[in-house]
Each structure stands twice: as C-alpha cells, then as structure tokens.
Residue, then its C-alpha position, 0 to 999 in steps of 0.5 A: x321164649x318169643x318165637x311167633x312161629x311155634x303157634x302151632x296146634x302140635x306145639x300145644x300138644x307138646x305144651x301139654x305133654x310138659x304141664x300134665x304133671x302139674x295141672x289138673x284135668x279139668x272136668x267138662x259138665x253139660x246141663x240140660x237147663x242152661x241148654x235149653x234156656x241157650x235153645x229158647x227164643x228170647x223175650x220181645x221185651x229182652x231186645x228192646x234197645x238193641x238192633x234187633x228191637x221188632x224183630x223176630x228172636x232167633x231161636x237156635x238149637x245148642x248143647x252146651x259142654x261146659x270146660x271148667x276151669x275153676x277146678x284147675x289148680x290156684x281156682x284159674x286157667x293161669x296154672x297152664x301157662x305158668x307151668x309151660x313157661x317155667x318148663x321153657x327155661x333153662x337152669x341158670x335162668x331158673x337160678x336167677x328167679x322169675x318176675x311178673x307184675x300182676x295182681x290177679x291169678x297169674x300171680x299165684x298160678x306164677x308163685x305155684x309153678x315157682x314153688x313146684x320148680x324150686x324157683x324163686x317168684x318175684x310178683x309185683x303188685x299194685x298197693x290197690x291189690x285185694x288182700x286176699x290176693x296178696x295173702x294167696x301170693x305170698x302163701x305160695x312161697x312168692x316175694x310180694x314188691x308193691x307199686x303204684x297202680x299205673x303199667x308204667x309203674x309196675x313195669x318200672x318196679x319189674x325192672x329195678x328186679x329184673x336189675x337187681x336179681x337178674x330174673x326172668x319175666x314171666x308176662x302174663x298173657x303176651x308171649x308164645x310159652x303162655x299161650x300156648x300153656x293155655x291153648x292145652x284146656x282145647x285139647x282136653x275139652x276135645x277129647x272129654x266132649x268125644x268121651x262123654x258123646x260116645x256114652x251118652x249120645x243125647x248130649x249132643x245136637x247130632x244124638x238123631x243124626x247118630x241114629x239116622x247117618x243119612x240124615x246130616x244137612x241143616x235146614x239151609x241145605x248146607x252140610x254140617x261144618x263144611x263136611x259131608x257126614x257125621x263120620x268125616x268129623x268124628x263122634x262128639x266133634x264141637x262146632x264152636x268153642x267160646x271164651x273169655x278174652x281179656x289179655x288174650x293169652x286164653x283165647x289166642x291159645x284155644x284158637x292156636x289149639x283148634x286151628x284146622x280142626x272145623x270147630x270154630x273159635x269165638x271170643x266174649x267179653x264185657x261190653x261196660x265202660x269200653x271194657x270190649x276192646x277187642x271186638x271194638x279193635x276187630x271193627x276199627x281192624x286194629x289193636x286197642x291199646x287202652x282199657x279203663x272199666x270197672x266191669x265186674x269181670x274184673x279178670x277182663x280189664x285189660x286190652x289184648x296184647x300184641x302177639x295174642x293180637x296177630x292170632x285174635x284179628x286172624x278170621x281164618x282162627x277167631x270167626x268173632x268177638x261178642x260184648x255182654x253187659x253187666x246185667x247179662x253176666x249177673x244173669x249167667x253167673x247166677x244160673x251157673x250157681x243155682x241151677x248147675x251148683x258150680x262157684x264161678x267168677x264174672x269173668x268166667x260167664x262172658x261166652x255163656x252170657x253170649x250164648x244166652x243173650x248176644x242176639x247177633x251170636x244167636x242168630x248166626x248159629x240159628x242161620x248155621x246150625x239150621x234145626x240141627x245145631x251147634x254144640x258148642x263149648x264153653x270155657x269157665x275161665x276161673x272161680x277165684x271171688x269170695x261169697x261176700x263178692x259175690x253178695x255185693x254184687x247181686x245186691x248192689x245191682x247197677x250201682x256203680x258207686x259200690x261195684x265190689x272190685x273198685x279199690x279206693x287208693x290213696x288220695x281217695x279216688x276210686x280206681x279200676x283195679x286194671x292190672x294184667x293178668 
C-alpha cells in the first residue's frame, strides 16, 4: 500500500469491484426545493460584507442529485475506504491485526471491515472522544487504547502497537487504497444520476435540450462542457460534482474517480477558525500542515493530507475549493432535515451550503452554465450526530462557548476534538 501511480479512474473501478459485497449502494435523491432555492438570486442584504456587497447576485440555473452517503453502512462514506484497504492486505498481514488512530467514523468504518475480515482492530483514541463513539467502536468488536489529544501522542501510542503486535496501519485518509476505496461513491453516483435522467428527463438542466438536440449552447455561446452535443456526453452527464474536504481521502478520490469524464470536481469546506486549509493552501500554492477549529463540521477539522494533496492542488482535477460559515451550514443542514426529510451531520452540508451561498461559486456557474445550467452532484459525507446535537447547535447559534462538538480535557480547557478521520 503506497503507490501514487495506481490514482487511476480503472483503479477505482477495480476498488469497487472488491468493496461491492460490503458496502451499501447509496441512494441518490434530487429535490425540487432545494433546487430551485440553489437557482434563485440571493438576497442584497445576504452579501453584505462579502465582495460582492453592491453587486448584482448571480443567479444561476442548478439541479441538484444528492449522493447520500449517510446510508452507507457505520452512517459515513469511511466504510469504502476501510474495506479496500483491508481487500489490500496479504494474509500474514491481516494475522497480525490493523491499527489506526481516530476518534471519528474511520474508527468504526476500520472496526466494521476488521469484524467482516475476521481481522483483529486496534483503534487508537483521544480520552477526549465522545462516548457514543468509543461504545460504537468497541461494538464493532475493536480493542479501544486511549491517548492524549495531541498527533504527536496518538501517533506515539499506534507505535507502542504496531511494536507490541506487529499490526497494520490503516490512516485514515492518506494512502492510495483509501482513496481510492472513497473515489467509488463517483462511479455509482455517475451511473444512478444516468438512470434516473433517463426516467425522468425534467431532472436535469438539459430536460428542454432532450427534447430540442440542436439546441445545445449556453448563453455565452460556448458548447456545454467542452463538447459539441448532448449525445458526445451521454444522457444524465453532471457537470460538476461537489464534496466535503477535510483529510482529503474523499475528495481526492472522487476527482481520481472522474478525471477525464468532463464532470468537473470542486471541494467546500468550513470557513471558521481557519477551518478552510485548503483553499487557503490552493491560494498560497502550498499544503497547509495545521488546522485548529472548532467548526461545527467537525468531521472536517483536520488539514489535507500529503498524497491527497498532490490530487487536490491538480487543477487539471480539482477546478476549486470554496469556504462556508457556521451560519450557512446551519442554513443547509436544516433545509436538508425539514424540506428533503434526511438526518445528516454538519459536515455533510459544506458543498450544498456552497451551492446555495458561496457567491463566487454561483456565479462562475451562472457564467458557465449560461441559462441552460449545471447539474451538479452533491455528496452527503455522513449522518453520524445525535438529536441532542443537532438540538444544541440551532439553540446555541453563534455561541461558541457552547458549541456542541467542543470537549472539556483534563485540566479543564476546552479543546477542539482535531482527530484525523
């Protein structure tokens, strides 16, 4: 496990081959609400602050297909990577076990194929961890170490394992067989868009085009996409998918997955507290190493990693990275929950909250997608929060003090729960 070479969109299809017995097939949901809130101007009073205060709001045209992985198994996309990994391994490695060091949903998508594989888990995590989490993690059948907070602790408590049993590390998002174990959600969410385009042809952007094929330019004059009709990209093609970028495993994955398919791949993530290291490091054209936040995405605290790097910073695969606050991805999380009826976690929300607020994106889609449009897909990372969360955090608002993913440590502080994965 290691090889940089093997990013490759027939790996990921080989991936997925390996993982299909495991996995769920993840359903795909449009609605017409939240599509046509994405393809309405925002407000004058909405972009005060921002550049484009004064300005005329875009106002693009999107149809949105949401991939939902919150259905996957453990709740979270993790399952995928987890699986191919472990598919990678040979026998004496699986004897000896595999490690990792998380407190998130790598941990029980790591237990889960453990269990599956008949592999032992060893799952490192902070003391800081959420109860819930640990009990999920063990209940997979995984031997829970605790450790301090800090990498440099984890790390140093994976090798006192790795020493002691001779086991495998699993990273959470860093290294080929994760990604692409992840970049499978792309190919699935290619073939059910196709599928449910086909059926219902009012689904997509391009429904009047179907019916009218000479009628495939957008409004600048340029040809969709690149290409000259509607039948050189196929029925149901996406212009854009978007994710959630936090590691990077994702991300990286989907873009190794589409690479040369035309659909073109962005990243969002949390703009709070330094939380958008990403598009941060695309602006200084180098890797941000740190990230400190208490986001409420709290599955996104985490800088990218460095193989995912070298695929994110590659414009030729990741076309951009937008930032969303707090407040817009409250804004998204509860339209999710009350208009399309789907329990999802903040960090799930980044690339709708993108859609529907991120100025910038809107408008370069308005400029691209002419009248015609984009469709666009939107990948739901994970649902795994609780009600009593998801309680706090539309009470508390913008009160940080009580921000419901903030742990209390020993000595009293309250910290940012930063573990990978």
């Amino acid at each position: 496990m290691g090889d940089t070479a093997v990013l490759k969109r027939s790996a990921v299809e080989a991936a997925h081959r390996r993982i299909k017995p495991h996995i769920h097939y993840t359903p795909v949901l449009t609605s017409q609400t939240l599509s046509h809130i994405a393809s309405t101007p925002q407000s004058a009073e909405a972009l005060v602050g921002t550049p484009y205060e004064g300005k005329i709001p875009a106002h693009p045209t999107i149809r949105l297909f949401f991939k939902c992985e919150n259905y996957q198994r453990i709740g979270a996309f993790k399952s995928r990577g987890a699986f191919h990994a472990l598919s990678r391994l040979g026998p004496e490695q699986l004897a000896r076990g595999v490690v990792t060091h998380s407190s998130g949903n790598h941990a029980q998508a790591l237990a889960l194929a453990a269990r599956t594989h008949g592999v032992k888990a060893y799952i490192v995590m902070p003391t800081i961890s959420t109860p819930s989490k640990i009990a999920a993690t063990k209940g997979y059948g995984a031997e829970v170490i605790f450790s301090g907070s800090t990498s440099q602790e984890r790390e140093a408590v994976v090798e006192d394992v790795i020493k002691r049993t001779g086991a495998t590390l699993v990273p959470p998002y860093d290294h080929p067989d994760i990604i692409l174990g992840q970049g499978t959600m792309a190919l699935e969410l290619e073939e059910q868009v196709q599928g449910l385009v086909k059926g219902d042809a009012s689904l997509s952007v391009h429904g009047r085009r179907a019916a009218n094929p000479d009628s495939h330019t957008s409004t600048n004059g340029n040809s969709f996409n690149g290409f000259a009709t509607l039948a050189d990209l196929g029925e149901g093609h996406l212009e854009a998918v978007i994710a959630p970028l936090g590691g990077g495993g994702m991300l990286s994955g989907i873009a190794t997955a589409l690479s040369g398919t035309g659909t073109r791949v962005f990243g969002a993530e949390p703009s709070f507290e330094g939380a958008d290291d990403g598009r941060r490091g695309l602006e200084a054209n180098q890797r941000i190493t740190t990230v400190k936040t208490l986001t409420i995405a709290d599955g996104l605290r985490t800088p990218v990693g460095v193989i995912n790097w070298s695929v994110i910073s590659d414009k030729s695969k990741v076309k951009g990275i937008f930032a969303v606050t707090e407040e817009q991805i409250l804004s998204a999380m509860r339209l999710v929950i009350e208009r399309m009826k789907v329990f999802v976690e903040p960090s799930a929300v980044v690339g709708l909250a993108a859609c529907l607020y991120d100025e910038g994106f809107r408008k370069m889609v308005e400029q691209e997608g002419g009248e015609e449009g984009w469709d666009i897909g939107v990948i739901f990372s994970g649902g795994n929060t609780t009600l009593e969360a998801v309680s706090k955090m539309f009470a508390a608002g913008e009160r940080k003090a009580e921000r419901a993913e903030a742990k209390v440590s020993k000595d009293g502080k309250r910290v940012a729960e930063n573990v990978a994965g």
